[in-house]
N, C-alpha and C positions, 0 to 999 in steps of 0.2 A: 687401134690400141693406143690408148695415153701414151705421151712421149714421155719418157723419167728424163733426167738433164745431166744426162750423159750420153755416145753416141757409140755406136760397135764398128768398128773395121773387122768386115769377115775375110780375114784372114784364116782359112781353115781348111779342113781336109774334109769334105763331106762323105758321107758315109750311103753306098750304092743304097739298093730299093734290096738285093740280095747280101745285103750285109750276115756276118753271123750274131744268132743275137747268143748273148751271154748268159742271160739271167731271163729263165719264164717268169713273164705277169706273176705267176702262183706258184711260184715254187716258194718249196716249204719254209716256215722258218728256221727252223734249228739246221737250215745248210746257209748262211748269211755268206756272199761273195766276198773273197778276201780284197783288199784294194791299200795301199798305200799312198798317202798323197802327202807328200814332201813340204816342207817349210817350202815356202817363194823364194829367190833369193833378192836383196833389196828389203827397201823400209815397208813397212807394212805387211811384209809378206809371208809375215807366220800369224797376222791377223786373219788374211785372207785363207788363206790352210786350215785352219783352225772354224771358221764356218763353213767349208766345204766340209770337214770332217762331222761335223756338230748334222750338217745337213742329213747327210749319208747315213749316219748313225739313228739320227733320228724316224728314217725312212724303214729300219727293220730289214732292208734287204742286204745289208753291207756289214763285213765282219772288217771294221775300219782299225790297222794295224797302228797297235801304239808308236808314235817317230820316234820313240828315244831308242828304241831298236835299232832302227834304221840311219839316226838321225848325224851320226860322224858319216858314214859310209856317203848320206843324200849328200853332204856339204864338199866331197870331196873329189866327184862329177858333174859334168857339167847338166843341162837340161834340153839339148838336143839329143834325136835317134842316134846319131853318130857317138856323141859323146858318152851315152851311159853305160855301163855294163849290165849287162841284164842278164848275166849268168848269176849275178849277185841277188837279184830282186827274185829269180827263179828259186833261187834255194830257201828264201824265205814264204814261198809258195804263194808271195803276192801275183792275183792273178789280172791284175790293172795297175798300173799307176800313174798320178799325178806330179806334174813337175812344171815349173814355170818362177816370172819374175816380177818384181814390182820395179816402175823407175817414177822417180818424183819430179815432175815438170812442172815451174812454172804454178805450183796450185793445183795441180794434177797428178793422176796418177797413170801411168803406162803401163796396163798389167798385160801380159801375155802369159794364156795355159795353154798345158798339155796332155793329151791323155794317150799313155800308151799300152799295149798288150807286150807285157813280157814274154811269152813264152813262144811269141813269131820270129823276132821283136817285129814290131810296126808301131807306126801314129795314126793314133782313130781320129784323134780331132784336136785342131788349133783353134783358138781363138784370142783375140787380142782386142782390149777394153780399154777406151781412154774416160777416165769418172773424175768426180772429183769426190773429196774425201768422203760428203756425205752420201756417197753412192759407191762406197767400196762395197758395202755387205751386200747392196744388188749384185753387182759384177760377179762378186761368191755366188751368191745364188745362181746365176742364173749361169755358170759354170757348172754348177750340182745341176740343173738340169739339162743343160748337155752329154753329161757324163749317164743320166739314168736312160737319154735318148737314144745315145752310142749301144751301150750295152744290153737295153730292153726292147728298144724300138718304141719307147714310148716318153716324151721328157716327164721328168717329177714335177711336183707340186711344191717346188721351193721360191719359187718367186709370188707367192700367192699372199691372200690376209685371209685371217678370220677374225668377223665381225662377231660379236657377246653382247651381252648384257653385266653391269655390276654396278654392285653400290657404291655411293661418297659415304664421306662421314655423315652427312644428315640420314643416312639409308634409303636417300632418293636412288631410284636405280635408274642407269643412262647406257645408253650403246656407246661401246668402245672399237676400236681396229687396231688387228696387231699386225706384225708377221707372223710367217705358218710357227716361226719356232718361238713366237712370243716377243719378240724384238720390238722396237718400235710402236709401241701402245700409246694408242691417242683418242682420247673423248671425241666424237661425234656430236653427241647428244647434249644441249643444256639447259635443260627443261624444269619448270620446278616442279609437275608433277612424273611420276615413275614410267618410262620407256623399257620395251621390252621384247623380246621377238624380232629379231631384227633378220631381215634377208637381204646380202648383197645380191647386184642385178649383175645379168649375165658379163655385163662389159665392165664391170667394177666399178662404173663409177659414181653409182647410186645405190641407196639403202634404202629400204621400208621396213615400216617396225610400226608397233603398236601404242599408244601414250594415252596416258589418265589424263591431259591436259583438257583443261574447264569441265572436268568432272564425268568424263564419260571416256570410253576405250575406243579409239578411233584410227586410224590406217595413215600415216604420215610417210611422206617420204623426202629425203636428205641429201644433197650430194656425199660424196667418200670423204672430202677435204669438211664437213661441218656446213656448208654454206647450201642457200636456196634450200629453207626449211619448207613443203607443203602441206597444210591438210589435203586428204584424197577421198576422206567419206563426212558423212557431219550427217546422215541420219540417225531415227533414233535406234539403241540397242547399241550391246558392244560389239567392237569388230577386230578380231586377233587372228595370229597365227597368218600372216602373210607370204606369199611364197610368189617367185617372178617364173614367167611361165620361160621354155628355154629360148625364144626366139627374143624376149626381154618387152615385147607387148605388151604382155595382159598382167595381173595382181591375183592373183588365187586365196581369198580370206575365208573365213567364220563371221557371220553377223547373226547376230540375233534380233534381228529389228525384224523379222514377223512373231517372235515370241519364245519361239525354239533358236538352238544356235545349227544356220543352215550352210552349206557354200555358195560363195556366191565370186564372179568373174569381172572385173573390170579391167580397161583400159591401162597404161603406165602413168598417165594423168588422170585416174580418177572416172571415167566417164563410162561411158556404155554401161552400166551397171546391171547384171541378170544375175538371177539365181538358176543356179544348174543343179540343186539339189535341195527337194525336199520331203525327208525322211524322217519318220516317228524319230524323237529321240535326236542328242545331238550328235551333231557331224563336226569336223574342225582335224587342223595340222594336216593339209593337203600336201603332198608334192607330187612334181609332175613324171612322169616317163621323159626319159630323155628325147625322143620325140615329140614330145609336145600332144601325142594323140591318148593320151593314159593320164589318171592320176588316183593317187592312193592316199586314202585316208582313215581316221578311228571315227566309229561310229558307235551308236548305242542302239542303232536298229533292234539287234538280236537281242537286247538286253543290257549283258553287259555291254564294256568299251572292248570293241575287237579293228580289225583292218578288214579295209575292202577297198575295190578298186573299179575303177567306170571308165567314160568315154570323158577326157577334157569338157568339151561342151556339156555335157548333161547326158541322162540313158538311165539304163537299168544299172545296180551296180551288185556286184560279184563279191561274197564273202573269201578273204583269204586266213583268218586266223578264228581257229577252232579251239585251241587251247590256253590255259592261264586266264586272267581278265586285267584287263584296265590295260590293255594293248594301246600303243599310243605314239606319236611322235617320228611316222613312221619317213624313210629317205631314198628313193629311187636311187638306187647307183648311175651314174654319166654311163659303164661300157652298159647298161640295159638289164645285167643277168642279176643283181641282187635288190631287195632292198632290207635296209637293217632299222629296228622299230625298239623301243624299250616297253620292255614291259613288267607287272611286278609279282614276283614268283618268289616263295619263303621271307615274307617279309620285307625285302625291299624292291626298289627296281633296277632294271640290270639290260645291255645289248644284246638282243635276240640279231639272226640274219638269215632271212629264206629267200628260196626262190620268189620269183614275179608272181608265180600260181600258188604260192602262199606254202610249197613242198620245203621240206630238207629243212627243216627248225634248227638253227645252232644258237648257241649259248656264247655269250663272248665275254662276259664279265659277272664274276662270282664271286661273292663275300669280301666286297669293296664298299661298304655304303651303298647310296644308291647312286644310279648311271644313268645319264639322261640323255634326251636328245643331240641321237648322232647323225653327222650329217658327213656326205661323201668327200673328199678331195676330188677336183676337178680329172683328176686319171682315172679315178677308182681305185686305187691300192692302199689308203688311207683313209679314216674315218677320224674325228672328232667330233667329244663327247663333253658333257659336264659328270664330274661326280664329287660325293662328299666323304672319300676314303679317309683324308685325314684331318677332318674337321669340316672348316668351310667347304662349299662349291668350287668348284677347279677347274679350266679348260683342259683336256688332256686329247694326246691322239694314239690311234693302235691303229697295226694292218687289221686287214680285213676277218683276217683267222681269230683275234682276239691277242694276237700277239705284240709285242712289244709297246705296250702303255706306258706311256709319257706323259708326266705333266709338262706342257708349255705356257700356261699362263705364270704370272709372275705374281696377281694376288686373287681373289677372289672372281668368282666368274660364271656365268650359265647360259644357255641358249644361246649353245655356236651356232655358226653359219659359216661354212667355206667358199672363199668367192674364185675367182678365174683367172686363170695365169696373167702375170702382165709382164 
């Protein structure tokens, strides 16, 4: 795991293997867990609060309680077990809360959280962060994913990037990286011809994506920071839609250099080069099974564009989507049981999500413009998407139900990609 530049003292209270968990994976939306999380006390520490909350909220599973509620009452206790009344937090039916400090050292910052259960009372988990300023909003983060790991047994997707596509002013288009909640946006890419398709690799710290550079569509790959640009293909025909296999190996593309656009398999550098698929019609936007022995993709076999899915290596392959057409862009979920594909039904297109055997059809986006290429958060509980609901293209993210749609990008945007905790 990249080191960020800052260091953790775990200080904390770990949580057994028979913990209780709080909140199922799937539980519904419309019961969102209530949770209060207090200003810090100290500088910076309604900074820090304030992206825990932003976090929480944006994850759809947290009915995140306004602090001005709360907010004389937090300041007027301390932020140890001992010290707070939690007969008070009980009546406001918070069923977690947050509470801790910020202290300023030297250039640094000393933050110490907390997360407690009102209604035991108890402490589920301590932790304490020494960053420096430009690594407070990690330390947030990755607070918000202690707190979704206490309580779900599984941490969130807040300390994650998602990597896009967008245009400058010349309307060149380049890959960008944010954070999950849009924070920290920064060009990748800069190319003078248009990049596009981009997939973070499993360990974050590389990107491959697609570029018109010297006139033809070709497989490039990038570090995360911008540096050690590669070509990875230079035959002829175009090569798009790139995807990294899950063990961060192989490069899973679309080429059409026999004529048709086919799959085909290489190396993380470029090399071993086969084709594992060649099928009337074209094939393209693979992704893998999260084992690595699966992958799913749109084809034109049947006709129209629908999904289907084979063996990684090559095989026979298995239709799963029988209805609507121009099925497309489809995304293996990480826990294995879904994947969510767009496809275009009354005019525009929109997030479909079925089972692996192509069963249980849902609908996750309706009379929004259109919805594009979704791709999974590294837990599975979260999806992002592109749509052009109000206007321009827009990175946005929803759970997996179709609920809670957020825009996170801050201007224009298309063809997410979600990369891996860090």
């Amino acid at each position: 795991m990249k080191r960020i530049s800052f260091f953790l003292l775990f200080t904390f209270i770990s949580i057994s293997a028979h913990a209780r968990i709080y909140i199922p994976v799937d539980q519904a939306s419309e019961k969102p867990f209530p949770i209060a999380i207090a200003d810090l006390v100290g500088s910076k520490g309604d900074d820090v609060a304030n992206i825990i909350r932003n976090d929480l909220d944006l994850s759809g599973y947290f009915n995140v309680i306004d602090p001005h509620v709360f907010e004389v009452r937090a300041k007027q206790e301390g932020i140890t077990l001992e010290s707070i009344r939690f007969s008070y937090w009980n009546v406001l039916e918070t069923q977690a809360l947050v509470k801790g400090s910020v202290e300023a050292k030297r250039g640094e910052y000393d933050i110490t959280l907390r997360l407690f259960d009102p209604s035991t009372p108890s402490l589920l988990v301590e932790k304490k962060y020494t960053v420096t300023k430009k690594n407070l909003r990690m330390a947030a983060h990755r607070f918000s994913d202690e707190i979704m790991a206490a309580l779900t047994g599984i941490p969130g997707p807040f300390t994650t990037q998602i990597t896009f596509t967008a245009s400058d002013r010349k309307n060149t288009k380049n890959i960008y990286l944010m954070d999950f909640d849009g924070e920290n946006m920064s060009r990748v890419t800069n190319m003078k011809e248009s990049s596009f398709a981009s997939s973070l690799s499993p360990n974050g710290n590389e990107i491959v994506f697609t570029s018109f550079q010297g006139g033809q569509a070709n497989i490039y790959g990038i570090k995360s920071n911008g540096s050690h640009l590669q070509k990875l293909t230079s035959s002829r025909g175009s090569k798009i839609t790139p995807t990294w296999s899950p063990d961060g190996n192989s490069i899973l593309y679309s080429s059409a250099e026999s004529g048709e656009a086919d799959l085909y398999r290489m190396s993380s550098k470029g090399k071993n080069v086969k084709r594992i698929a060649a099928i009337p019609g074209i094939d393209l936007a693979p992704s893998f099974s999260p084992d690595g022995q699966e992958i799913v993709f749109a084809s034109e076999q049947a006709g129209k564009l629908h999904l289907f899915k084979m063996p990684s290596t090559g095989g026979a392959s298995t239709r799963l989507t029988y209805v609507g057409y121009q099925n497309d862009m489809p995304a293996w979920s990480p826990r294995a049981d879904k994947i969510a594909f767009c496809g275009r039904d009354l005019g525009a297109f929109d997030i479909f999500i079925m089972n692996p055997d192509g069963s249980n059809i849902q609908r996750l986006t309706l009379g929004t413009g259109d919805n594009e290429h979704p791709r999974f958060s590294p837990d599975g509980r979260l999806i992002t998407f592109s749509s052009t609901r109000h206007g321009g293209s827009a990175i946005y993210i929803m759970r997996t139900d179709g609920s809670n749609q957020r825009k996170v990008s801050k201007g224009n945007g298309i063809l997410p990609s979600w990369g891996p905790r860090r």
